[in-house]
N, C-alpha and C positions, 0 to 999 in steps of 0.2 A: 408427407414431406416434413422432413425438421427445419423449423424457423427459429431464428435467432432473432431476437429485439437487441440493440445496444443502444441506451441513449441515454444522456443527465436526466432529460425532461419526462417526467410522469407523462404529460397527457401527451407526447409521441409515444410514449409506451403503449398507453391505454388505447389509443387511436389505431396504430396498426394492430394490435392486438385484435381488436375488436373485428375490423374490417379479414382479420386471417379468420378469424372463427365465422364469419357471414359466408365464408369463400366453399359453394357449394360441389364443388368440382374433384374435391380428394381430400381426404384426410389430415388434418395438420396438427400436427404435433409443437410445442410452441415454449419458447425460454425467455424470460427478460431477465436482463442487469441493467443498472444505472453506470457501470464503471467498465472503460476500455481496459483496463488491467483485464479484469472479470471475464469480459467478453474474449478476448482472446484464449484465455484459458478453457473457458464454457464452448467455444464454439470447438475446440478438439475433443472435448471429454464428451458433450451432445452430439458428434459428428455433424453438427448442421452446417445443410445442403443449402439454405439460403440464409444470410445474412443481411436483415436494415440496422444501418450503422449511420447515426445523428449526430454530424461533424457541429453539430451548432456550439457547443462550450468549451472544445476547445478544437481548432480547425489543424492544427501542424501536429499535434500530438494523434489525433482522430486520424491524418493521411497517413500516419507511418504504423498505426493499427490496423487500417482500411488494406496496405498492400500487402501485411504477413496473413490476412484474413483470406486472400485473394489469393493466395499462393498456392494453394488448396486449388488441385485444378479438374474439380468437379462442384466449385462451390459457386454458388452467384452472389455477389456480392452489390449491393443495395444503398446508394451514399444518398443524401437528404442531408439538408441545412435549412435553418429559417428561412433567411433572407440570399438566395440563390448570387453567386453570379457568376459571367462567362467563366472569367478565371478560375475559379475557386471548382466548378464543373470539369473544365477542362485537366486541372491538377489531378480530380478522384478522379475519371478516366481515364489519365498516364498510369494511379498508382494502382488501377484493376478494375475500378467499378462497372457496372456492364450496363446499371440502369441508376436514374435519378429520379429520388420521389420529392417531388416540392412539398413545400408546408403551407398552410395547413392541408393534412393527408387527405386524401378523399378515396375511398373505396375501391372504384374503377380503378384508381391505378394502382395500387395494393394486387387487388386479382389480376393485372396483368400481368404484374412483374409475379407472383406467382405459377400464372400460367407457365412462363419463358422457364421459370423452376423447373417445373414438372416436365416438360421438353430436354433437358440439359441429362447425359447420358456420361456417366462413365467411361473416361479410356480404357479401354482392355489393357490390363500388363503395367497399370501407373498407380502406384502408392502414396498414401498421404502422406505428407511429411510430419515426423515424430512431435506429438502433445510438447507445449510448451509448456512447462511444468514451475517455474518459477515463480516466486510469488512476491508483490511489494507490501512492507510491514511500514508504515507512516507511524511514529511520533510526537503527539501532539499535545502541547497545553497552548493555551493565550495566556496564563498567567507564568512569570520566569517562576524559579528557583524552587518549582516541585521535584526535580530530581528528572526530568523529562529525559537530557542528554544523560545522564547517567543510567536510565534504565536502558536507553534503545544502546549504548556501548555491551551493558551487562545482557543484552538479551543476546547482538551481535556473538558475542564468543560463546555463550552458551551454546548457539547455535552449530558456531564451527565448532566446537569441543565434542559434539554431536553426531555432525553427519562429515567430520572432516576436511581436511587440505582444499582450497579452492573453492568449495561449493557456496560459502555465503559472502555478501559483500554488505558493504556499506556505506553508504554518501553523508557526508554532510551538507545538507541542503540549509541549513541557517547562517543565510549569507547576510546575516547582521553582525552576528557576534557569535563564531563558531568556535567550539571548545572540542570536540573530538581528537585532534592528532597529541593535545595534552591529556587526555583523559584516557590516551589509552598510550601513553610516552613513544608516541611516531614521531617520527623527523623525516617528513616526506619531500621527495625530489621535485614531485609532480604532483597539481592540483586541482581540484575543481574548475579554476578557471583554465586551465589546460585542454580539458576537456570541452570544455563550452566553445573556445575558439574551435577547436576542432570537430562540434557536433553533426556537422553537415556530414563527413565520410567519415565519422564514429562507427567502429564496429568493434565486435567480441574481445580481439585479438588487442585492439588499441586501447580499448580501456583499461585491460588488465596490463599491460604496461604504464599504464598510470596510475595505478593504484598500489599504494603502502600495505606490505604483507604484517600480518600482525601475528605473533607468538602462539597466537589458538588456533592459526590456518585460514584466517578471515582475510581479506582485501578489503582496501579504505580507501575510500575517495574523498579526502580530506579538501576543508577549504581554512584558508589562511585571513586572518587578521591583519594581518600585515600589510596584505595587498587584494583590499577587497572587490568584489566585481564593478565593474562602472553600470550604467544605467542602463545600458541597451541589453544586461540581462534579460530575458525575455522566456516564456512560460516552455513556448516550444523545444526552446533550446533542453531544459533541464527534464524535457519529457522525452526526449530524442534518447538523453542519459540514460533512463530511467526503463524505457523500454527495452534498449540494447542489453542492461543489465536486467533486466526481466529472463531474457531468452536466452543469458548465459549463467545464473546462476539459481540455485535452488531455491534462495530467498536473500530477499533485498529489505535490508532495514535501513529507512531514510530519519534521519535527524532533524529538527524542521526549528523555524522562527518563530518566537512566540507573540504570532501577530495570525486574526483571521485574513487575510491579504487573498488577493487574487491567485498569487503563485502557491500557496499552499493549498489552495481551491482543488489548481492546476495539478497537483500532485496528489492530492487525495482522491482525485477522477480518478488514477492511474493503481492507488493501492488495493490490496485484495482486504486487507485489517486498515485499521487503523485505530491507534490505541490512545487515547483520551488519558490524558494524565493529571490527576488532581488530587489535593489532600483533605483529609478531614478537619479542615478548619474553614470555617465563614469567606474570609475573602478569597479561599481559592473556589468555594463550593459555587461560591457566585459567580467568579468566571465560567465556570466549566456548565453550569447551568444555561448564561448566554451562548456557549460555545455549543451545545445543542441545540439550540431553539433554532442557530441559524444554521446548522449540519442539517436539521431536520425540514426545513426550508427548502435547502438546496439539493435532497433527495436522499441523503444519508439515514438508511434505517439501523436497527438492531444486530442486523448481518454482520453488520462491517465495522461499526463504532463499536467496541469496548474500553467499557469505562476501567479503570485503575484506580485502586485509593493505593497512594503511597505513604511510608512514613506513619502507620498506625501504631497507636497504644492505647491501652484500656488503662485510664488513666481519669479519674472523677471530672468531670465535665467537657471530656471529649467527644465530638460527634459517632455516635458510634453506626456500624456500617447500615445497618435496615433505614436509620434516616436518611441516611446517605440518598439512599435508593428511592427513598420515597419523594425528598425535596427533589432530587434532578429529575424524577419522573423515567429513570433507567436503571437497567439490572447491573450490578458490580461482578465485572467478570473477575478481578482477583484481587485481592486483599496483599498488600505489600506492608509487614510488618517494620517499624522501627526499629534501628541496626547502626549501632557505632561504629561497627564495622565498614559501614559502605562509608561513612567520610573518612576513614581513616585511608581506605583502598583509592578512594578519588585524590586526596591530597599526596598518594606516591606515584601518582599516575597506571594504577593497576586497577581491572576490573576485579569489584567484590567476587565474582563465581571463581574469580583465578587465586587470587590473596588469603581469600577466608570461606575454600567450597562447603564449611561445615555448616556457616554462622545461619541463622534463622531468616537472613534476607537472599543469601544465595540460592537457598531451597524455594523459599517462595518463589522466585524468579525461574528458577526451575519447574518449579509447576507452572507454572505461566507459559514457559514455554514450549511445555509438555500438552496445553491447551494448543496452543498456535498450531504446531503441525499435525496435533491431532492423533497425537498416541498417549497411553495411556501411562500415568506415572510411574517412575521404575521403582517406586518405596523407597522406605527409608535411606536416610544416608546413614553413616556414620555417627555414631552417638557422639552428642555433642559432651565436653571435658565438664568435671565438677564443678571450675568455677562459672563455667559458661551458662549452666543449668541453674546454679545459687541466684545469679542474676538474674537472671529470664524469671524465676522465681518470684523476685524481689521487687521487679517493675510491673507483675501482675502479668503474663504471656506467657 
């Protein structure tokens, strides 16, 4: 039998895990992830037949994972939380669950709801419903003005310039101080907060009426400065977003605040990457440093965090990248060179890969993204012009 683990927490992973491999009755075949994004996706591509799913960190984003898991009508679906209660039981059973494991797990009941697995038969003549294939790309520095919102804009339309018309979307989720609808010159009818009022009967079809088409074929779910959200913003809500554009587009790249906060927690449960954005200078190195210690804390391993050095030049007393690697104690998935070009493309409100697809920061960013989906680089581009090379030249790159 294929079993699925999903949960934030290590030692619910470790526990069931343990208790599936003690289980002497049949063979068990076995997956874990820390992240509902993940799990959704793993649980189509492993075809697994039972899923335990650990609403503990975050309970309304976990119910609206818990019911597309369940939808799957040969699969047994397995809801568990810390701290139980009637409610919160009664909700995973409307949204599919079949059985309930308390915490801390205990073995017996592990092998029963196993057992109930093994018993559970296939309809004849009924089809799984098609892999969701989408994937969420997070964002992130705690330190501002490393270029964070400008990579995840520049990655955005690479992406749609890519795989075409409709397929990628984008949110602004830095509901402090959001700069995407200028950075990519939208003037949006409809907004994030749009969407938020409306997250409870949020589907496919609605959000992409709410979202700013952009020149590359991309969709924006822009949030406004002007009218920002009031307090009762809340985790669920933007993970409600977050999943529905999971299940309707090929890849979702979310923009984020540059603060560790809970709601970014909240969104980082839900991404398949998330991309760590930092420079090779001292006080950013030092943020991104704390910003692992507590990603690694909270479950986040090497899978999923890639690190960025943005903004490099080999330039006499610059960090250069192997210390990079050495002081945060993580591997540097890409190197994002220095480029006058990308402020010149941010101050007309255009994306560098669209304004300047030759210049040496739009290639980068191309191989980065050439990383993300997981094909291989298409080589060179276009040779870059005399004087562009004289300089490149001149700054040492």
């Amino acid at each position: 039998m294929r079993v699925l683990i999903v949960s934030a927490q290590e030692l619910f992973r470790q526990t069931v895990q343990a208790a599936c491999l003690r289980f002497g009755e049949s063979m068990i075949s076995l997956r874990t992830t820390d992240s509902l994004g993940q799990g959704l996706e793993l649980a189509e591509q492993f075809q697994a037949e039972l899923v335990a799913l650990d609403l503990t960190r975050n309970v309304e984003a976990g119910m609206l994972a818990l019911a597309q898991l369940a939808a799957h009508p040969s699969r047994l679906v397995v809801a568990s939380i810390d701290k139980a209660s009637t409610d919160v039981m009664a909700r995973a059973v409307r949204a599919g669950a079949r059985e309930f494991l308390a915490q801390p797990v205990q073995d017996d009941e592990v092998h029963a709801v196993l057992r109930k697995g093994l018993r559970l038969v296939t309809p004849a003549g009924v089809e799984a419903p098609p892999a969701r294939r989408g994937r969420i790309l997070v964002v992130f520095s705690s330190k501002g003005g490393v270029g964070k919102t400008t990579l995840a804009c520049n990655i955005t339309v690479r992406l749609a310039q890519r795989l075409g018309e409709g397929r990628v979307a984008m949110i602004d989720a830095n509901t402090q101080a959001p700069n995407v609808a200028p950075m990519l010159d939208l003037r949006p009818e409809r907004w994030l907060r749009d969407a938020v009022e409306q997250y409870r009967r949020l589907d496919g079809d609605m959000l992409r009426q709410m979202m700013t088409p952009h020149d590359s074929g991309a969709l924006v779910l822009a949030h406004s400065s002007d009218n920002p959200l009031g307090l009762d913003f809340e985790e669920d809500q933007l993970g409600k977003i977050l999943l529905v554009a999971k299940s309707h587009f090929d890849h979702v790249v979310v923009d984020t605040f540059p603060v560790l906060s809970s709601l970014n927690l909240a969104v980082m449960d839900l991404a398949d990457d998330i991309l760590l954005v930092t420079e090779p200078v001292v006080p950013a190195l030092r943020s991104a440093r704390y910003n692992l210690q507590v990603l690694r804390q909270a479950g986040y391993g090497p899978e999923r965090i890639r690190l960025v050095v943005n903004r490099f030049s080999r330039f006499s007393g610059n960090v250069p990248i192997d210390l990079v690697a050495d002081t945060l104690e993580w591997p540097v998935e890409a190197v994002l060179n220095y480029d006058v070009n990308a402020t010149i493309a941010a101050n007309n409100g255009r994306p560098v890969v669209d304004m300047f697809p030759e210049s040496l920061i739009a290639r980068d960013i191309g191989q980065l993204v050439d990383t993300l989906v997981g094909a291989s680089p298409a080589g060179p581009g276009p040779r870059a012009g005399l004087g562009d090379r004289i300089r490149r030249f001149l700054r040492g790159y």
